[in-house]
N, C-alpha and C positions, 0 to 999 in steps of 0.2 A: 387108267390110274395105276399106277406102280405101286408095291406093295409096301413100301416108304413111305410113298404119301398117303397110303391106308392106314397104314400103323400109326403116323401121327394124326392122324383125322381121328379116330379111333382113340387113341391118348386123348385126345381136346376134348370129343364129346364125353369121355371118360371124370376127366376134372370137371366139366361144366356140373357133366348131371351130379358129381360129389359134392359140388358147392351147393344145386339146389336142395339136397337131400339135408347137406345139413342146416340151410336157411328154413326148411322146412320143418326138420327137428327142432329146433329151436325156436319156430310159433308155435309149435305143439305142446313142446315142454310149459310157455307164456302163457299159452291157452289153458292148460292144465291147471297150472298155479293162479291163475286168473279166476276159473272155474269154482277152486276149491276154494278161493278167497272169497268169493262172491255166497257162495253157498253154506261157509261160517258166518259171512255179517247177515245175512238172511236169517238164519238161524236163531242168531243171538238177538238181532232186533223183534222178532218174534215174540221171543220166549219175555224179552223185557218192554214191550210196549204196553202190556198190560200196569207193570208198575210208573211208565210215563205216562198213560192216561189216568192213572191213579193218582199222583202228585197234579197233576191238571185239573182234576175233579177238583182237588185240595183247593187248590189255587183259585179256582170260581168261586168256590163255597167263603173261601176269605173276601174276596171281593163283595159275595150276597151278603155276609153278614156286615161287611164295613155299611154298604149300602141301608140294611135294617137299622142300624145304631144311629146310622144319618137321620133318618125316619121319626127314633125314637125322641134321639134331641129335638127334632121339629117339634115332637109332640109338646114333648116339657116344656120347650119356650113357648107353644100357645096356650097352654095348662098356668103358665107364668112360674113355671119351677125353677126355669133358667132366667136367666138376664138376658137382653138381645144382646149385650156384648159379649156375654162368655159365648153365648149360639156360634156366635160369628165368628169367632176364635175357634170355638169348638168344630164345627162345620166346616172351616176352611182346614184347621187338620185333619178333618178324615179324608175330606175331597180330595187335597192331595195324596194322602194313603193309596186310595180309591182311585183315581188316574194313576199312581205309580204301579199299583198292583194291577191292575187293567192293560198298562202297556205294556209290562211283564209278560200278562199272560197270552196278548195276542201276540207279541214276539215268540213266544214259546210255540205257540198252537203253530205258526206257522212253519216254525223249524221244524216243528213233530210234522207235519203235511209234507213239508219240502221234501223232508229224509226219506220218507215213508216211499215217494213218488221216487227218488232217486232209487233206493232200494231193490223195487218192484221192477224198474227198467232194469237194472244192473242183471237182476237175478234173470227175467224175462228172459236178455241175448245172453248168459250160460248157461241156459236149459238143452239139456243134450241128447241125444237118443238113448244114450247107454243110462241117464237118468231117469229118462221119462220114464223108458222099458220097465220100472220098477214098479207102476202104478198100473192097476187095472183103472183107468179115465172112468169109464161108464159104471163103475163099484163106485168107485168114490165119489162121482155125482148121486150117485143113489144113498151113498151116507148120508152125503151134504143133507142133499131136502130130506131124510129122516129126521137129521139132529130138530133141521127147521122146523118140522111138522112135530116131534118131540117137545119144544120148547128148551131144549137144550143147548142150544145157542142164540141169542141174538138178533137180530135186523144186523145192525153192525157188522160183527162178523160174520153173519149170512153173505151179506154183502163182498165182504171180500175176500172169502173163500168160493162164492162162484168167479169173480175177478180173477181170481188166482190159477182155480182151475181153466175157464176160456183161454187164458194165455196157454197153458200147457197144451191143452187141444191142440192150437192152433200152431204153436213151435211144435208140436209131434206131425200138424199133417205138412209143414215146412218142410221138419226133418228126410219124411219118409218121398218125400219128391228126390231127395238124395241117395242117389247108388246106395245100396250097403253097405258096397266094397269101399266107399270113400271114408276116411276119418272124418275127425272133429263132430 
């Protein structure tokens, strides 16, 4: 090989590997922005599902009471306080209330599950090393069941603070299968 055709072999592999370096930096930068995207909606769906389960509560407790007043009119019309036909009037408007506000709320419920679920994946693959690294795992499983055995938290979110933590475990022993020396 002549020192021509070295020089230009040598240029080629020169622009190749600049190309992949910067196709590389620029999933990186993606990754990053992706990363930090994922780890503010986490955040913030967090901090505000406590007031979405709180409007849900609402929202059942309208339904229980349309359902009680339903009840009550029963009562009256067998008491003969009503007429069967205001009953019937009456009754057929809350029923409707009562499946409108019902359909409401399992459309709700289920978009709070859907989101929830979506979230949790989202978050789950930008779990990072340089993240995890942040947590002592086996401290903070040893919170968790404090708070539990405290009564300080929940079933509920017992529940999905071991959830939560499993995935990390299990993305840090993913991670650590990977070189150190590798990114992402």
């Amino acid at each position: 090989m002549s020192v021509d055709v070295a020089y230009l072999a040598l240029g080629e592999l020169e622009k190749l590997l600049a190309q992949y370096e910067e196709k590389v930096k620029g999933i990186e930068d993606t990754w990053k922005a992706y990363v930090d995207a994922v780890s503010k909606t986490k955040s913030s769906w967090d901090a505000d599902l406590a007031k979405v389960k709180i409007r849900i509560d609402q929202l059942r407790n309208v339904v229980e009471s349309l359902k009680r007043e339903q009840e009550i009119l029963l009562a009256k019309k067998e008491l003969g306080l009503i007429s069967e036909k205001d009953y019937e009037t009456l009754s057929s408007e809350l029923q409707k209330k009562i499946d409108e506000y019902q359909e409401r709320l399992n459309a709700l419920t289920q978009k709070v599950t859907e989101l929830e679920s979506r979230i949790l994946y989202l978050w789950s693959r930008a779990l990072t090393r340089e993240y995890l690294s942040k947590f002592d795992l086996v401290e903070l499983e040893k919170k968790i069941e404090d708070a539990k055995a405290a009564g300080r938290i929940d079933d509920e979110t017992y529940a999905k603070m071991r959830h939560e933590l499993t995935i990390m475990k299990h993305t840090w022993e993913l991670l650590s299968l990977i070189s150190p020396t590798d990114k992402v």
